[in-house]
N, C-alpha and C positions, 0 to 999 in steps of 0.2 A: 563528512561523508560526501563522495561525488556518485557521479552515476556509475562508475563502474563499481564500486563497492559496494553499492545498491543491487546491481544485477547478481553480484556475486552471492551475498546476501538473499536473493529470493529463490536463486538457485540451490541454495545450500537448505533452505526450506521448504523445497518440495511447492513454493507456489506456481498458482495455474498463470503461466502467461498472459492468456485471454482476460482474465478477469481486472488482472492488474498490469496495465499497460502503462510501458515510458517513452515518452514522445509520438505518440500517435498522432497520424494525419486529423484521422477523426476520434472523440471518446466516445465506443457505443454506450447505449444505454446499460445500465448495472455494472461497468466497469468501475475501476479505479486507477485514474489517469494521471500522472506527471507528466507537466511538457513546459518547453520554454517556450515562451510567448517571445512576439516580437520585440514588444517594449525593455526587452531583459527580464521580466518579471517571470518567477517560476511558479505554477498553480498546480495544484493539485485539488481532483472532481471526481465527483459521483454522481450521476445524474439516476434518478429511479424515478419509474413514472411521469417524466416531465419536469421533474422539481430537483434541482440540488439536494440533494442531503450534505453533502461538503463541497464547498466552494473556497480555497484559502489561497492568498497567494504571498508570497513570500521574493526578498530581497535578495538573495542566494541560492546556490545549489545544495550546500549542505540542511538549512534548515530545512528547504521542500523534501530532500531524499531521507531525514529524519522523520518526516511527519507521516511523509508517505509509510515510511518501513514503521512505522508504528500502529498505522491505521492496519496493513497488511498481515502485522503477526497478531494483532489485536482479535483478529476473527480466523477461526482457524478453518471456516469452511473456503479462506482463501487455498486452501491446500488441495494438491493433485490428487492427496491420498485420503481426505478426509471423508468421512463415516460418522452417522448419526451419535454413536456411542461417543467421537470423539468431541462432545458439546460438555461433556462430564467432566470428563479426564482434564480438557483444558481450563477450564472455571477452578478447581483444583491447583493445579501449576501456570496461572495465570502470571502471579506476581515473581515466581522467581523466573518465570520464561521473561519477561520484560524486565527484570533487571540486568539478564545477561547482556541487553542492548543498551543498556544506562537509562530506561525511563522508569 
């Protein structure tokens, strides 16, 4: 997977841009960030409160935009259209929603 399969990928799932950002100047806080670093290393971040909650960096594009798109579908309040109900529905169709993307 590269980045445009990625993009297409979060388009195709209704995610919110803001929250889930690729290649940002800066990652706000509460976001979730993939960017190329200078060194070639590709990272993907979640800063809340000051502190990482996920800090990973990876030797590739494909395995960062795998990790990313799985952290992404993983919580469905990343979604443009998501709604308290849908906290239910997805715990539910959790595992076959993640296997349609092979995790």
């Amino acid at each position: 997977m590269n980045i445009k399969e990625l993009e297409e990928e979060l388009k195709k799932n209704n995610i919110n841009q803001k929250s889930c950002l690729i290649n940002p100047k800066i990652c706000p806080e509460g976001a979730l960030c993939l960017k190329k670093e200078e060194n070639d290393l590709w990272t993907v971040t979640l800063n809340e409160r000051g502190e990482f909650r996920i800090k990973e960096e990876f030797y590739n594009e494909h395995d960062a935009c795998r990790f990313f798109l799985f952290n992404v579908i993983s919580d469905p309040t990343d979604r443009n259209d998501f709604e308290q109900k849908d906290l239910f529905d997805f715990q539910k169709n959790k595992t076959k929603f993640l296997k349609k993307y092979g995790f």
